[in-house]
C-alpha positions in Angstrom: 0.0 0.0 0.0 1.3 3.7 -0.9 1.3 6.2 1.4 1.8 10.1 1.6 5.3 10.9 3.2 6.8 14.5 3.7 10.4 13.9 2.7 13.4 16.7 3.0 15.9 17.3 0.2 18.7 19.3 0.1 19.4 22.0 -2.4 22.3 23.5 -4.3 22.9 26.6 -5.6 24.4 26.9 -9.2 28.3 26.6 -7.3 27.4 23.6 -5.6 26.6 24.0 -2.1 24.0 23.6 -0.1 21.4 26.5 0.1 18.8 25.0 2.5 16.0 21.9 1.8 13.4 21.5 -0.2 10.0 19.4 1.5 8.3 17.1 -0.7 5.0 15.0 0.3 5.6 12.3 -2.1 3.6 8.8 -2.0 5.5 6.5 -2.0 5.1 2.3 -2.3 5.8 -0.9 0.3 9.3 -1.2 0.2 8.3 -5.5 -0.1 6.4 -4.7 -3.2 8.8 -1.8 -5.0 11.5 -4.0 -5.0 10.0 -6.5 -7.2 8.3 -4.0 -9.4 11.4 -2.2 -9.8 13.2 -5.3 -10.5 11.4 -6.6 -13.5 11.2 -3.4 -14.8 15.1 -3.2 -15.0 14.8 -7.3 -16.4 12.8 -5.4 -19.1 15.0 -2.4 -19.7 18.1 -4.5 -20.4 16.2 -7.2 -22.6 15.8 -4.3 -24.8 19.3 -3.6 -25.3 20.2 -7.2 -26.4 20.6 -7.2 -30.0 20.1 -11.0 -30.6 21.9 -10.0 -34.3 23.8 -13.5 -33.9 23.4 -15.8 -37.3 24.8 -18.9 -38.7 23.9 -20.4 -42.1 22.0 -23.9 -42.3 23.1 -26.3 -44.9 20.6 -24.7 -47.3 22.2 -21.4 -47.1 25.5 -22.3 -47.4 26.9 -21.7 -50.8 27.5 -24.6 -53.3 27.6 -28.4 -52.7 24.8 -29.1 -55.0 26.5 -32.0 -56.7 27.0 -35.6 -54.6 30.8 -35.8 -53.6 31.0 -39.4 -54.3 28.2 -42.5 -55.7 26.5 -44.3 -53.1 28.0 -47.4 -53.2 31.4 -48.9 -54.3 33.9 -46.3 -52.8 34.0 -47.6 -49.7 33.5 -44.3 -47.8 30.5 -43.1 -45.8 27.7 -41.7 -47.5 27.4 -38.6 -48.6 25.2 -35.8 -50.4 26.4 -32.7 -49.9 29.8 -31.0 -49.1 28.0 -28.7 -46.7 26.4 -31.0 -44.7 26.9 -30.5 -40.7 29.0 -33.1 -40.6 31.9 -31.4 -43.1 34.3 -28.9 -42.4 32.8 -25.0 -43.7 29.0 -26.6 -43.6 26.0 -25.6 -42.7 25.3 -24.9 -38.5 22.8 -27.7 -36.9 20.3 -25.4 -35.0 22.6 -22.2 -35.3 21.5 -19.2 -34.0 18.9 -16.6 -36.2 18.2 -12.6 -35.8 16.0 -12.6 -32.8 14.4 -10.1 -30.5 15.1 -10.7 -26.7 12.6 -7.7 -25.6 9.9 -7.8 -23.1 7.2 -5.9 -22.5 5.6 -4.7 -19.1 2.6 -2.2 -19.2 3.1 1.5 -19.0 1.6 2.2 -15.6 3.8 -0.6 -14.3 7.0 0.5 -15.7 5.9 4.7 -14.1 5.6 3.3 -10.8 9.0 1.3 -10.8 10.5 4.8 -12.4 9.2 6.4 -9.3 10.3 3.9 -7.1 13.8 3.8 -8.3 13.9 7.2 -7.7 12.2 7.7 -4.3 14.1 4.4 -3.0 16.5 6.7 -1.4 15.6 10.4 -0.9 19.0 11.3 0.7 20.7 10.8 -2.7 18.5 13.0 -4.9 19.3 16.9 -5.0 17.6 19.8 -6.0 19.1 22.5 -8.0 16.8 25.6 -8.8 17.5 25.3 -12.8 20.7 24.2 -14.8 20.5 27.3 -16.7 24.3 28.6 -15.0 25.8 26.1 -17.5 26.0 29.3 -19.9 28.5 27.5 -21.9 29.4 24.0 -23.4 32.8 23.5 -21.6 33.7 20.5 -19.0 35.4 22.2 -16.7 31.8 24.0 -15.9 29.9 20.3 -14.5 33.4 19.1 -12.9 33.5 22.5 -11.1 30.0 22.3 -9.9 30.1 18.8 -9.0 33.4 19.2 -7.4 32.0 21.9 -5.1 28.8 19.9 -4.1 31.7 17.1 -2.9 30.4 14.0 -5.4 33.4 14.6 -8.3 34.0 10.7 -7.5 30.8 9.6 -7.7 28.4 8.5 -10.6 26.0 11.1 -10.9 22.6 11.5 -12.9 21.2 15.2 -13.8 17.9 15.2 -14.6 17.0 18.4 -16.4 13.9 19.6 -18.2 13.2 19.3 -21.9 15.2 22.5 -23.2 16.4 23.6 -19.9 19.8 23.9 -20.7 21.7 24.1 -24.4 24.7 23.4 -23.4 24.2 21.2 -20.4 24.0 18.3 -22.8 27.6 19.7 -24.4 29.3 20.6 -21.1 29.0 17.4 -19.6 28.7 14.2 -22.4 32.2 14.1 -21.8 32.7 13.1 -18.0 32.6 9.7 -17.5 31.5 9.5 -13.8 27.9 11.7 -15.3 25.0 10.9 -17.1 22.5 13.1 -18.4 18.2 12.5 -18.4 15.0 14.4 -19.1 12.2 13.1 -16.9 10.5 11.4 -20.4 13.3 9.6 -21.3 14.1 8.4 -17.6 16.0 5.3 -17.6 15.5 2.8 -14.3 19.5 1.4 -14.6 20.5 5.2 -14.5 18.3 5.7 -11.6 19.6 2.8 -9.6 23.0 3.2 -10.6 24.1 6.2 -9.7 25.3 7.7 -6.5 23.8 11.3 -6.4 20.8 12.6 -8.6 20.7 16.1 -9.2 17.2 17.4 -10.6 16.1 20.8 -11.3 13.2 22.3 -10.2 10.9 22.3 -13.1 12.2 18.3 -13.6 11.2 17.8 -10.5 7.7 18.8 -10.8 7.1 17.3 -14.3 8.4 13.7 -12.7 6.1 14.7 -9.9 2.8 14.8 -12.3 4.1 12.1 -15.0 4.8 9.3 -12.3 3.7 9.6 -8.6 1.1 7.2 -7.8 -2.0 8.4 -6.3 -2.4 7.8 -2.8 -4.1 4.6 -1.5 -6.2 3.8 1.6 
């Protein structure tokens, strides 16, 4: 059963340190039943980033061999009908993989509330920042400074911005490996899970807020 919690972020200003908290009442689901909610939701997630491009040819689709090697009878070898049978050296592959999807499918509403479980799972590592909009220009050294001064350089970080939010947020930081970049539609539940310290601005925030929370049960 969900439930309506008041929770208490902290917030950053655009250098990085803390400038107070930020009180949420978000409702948020049974630990027991988030866990496995959230789990096949990830088992979905990865499925659909196994290619399954792996293919082997069958004896049909192997190239030449149309003629009998040998007669039937009188050579005293086995028998044999074609040069690319399984059985030959460069032949055709007995039960060889084929192009296949490995995707799953869960439905929408399931996959929302193990986004918004993922995220609420622990409230201490998600951030507010008021807007991203101080990354004025599309240089490195403008993220690592900021996430050097809010103390989690070392740590794998997601920044969850708005649609448009920032230009050159997308520019300035595609190139530190410890940092991924999301917008609350495009939310990813292994990003979520994996990383140390969220960081979400203000109008993210609220747009995850209406898009996923659950409604409160009895």
């Amino acid at each position: 059963m969900s439930q309506l919690t008041s929770l208490t972020l902290e917030k950053l200003t655009s250098k990085g340190t803390v400038d107070g908290t930020l009180t949420c009442d978000w409702v948020l689901a049974a630990p027991e039943s988030a866990a496995a909610l959230v789990h096949q939701a990830l088992v979905q997630e990865l499925s659909q980033l196994q290619q399954g491009n792996a293919s082997a040819q069958t004896r049909s689709e192997v190239r030449g061999g149309g003629r009998k090697p040998w007669k039937q009878k009188g050579t005293g070898r086995a028998r044999a009908g074609s040069i690319r049978s399984p059985l030959w050296k460069g032949g055709g592959v007995t039960f060889g993989p084929k192009p296949r999807d490995f995707g799953k499918s869960i439905p929408r509403q399931m996959r929302q509330r193990a986004l918004w479980a993922a995220l609420t799972s622990d409230p201490s590592k998600v951030k507010v920042v008021d807007s991203f909009s101080f990354i004025s220009e599309a240089k490195t050294a403008a993220v690592t400074g900021f996430l050097k001064s809010a103390g989690v350089a070392s740590s794998n970080v997601l920044l969850i911005t708005a649609q448009g939010e920032s230009a050159s947020l997308l520019l300035a930081s595609r190139n530190v490996a410890n940092v991924t970049l999301q917008t609350p539609s495009l939310l990813s539940i292994h990003a979520l899970l994996h990383a140390d310290v969220i960081v979400i601005s203000q109008q993210a925030l609220t747009e995850i807020q209406t898009r996923l929370m659950p409604k409160q049960s009895a």
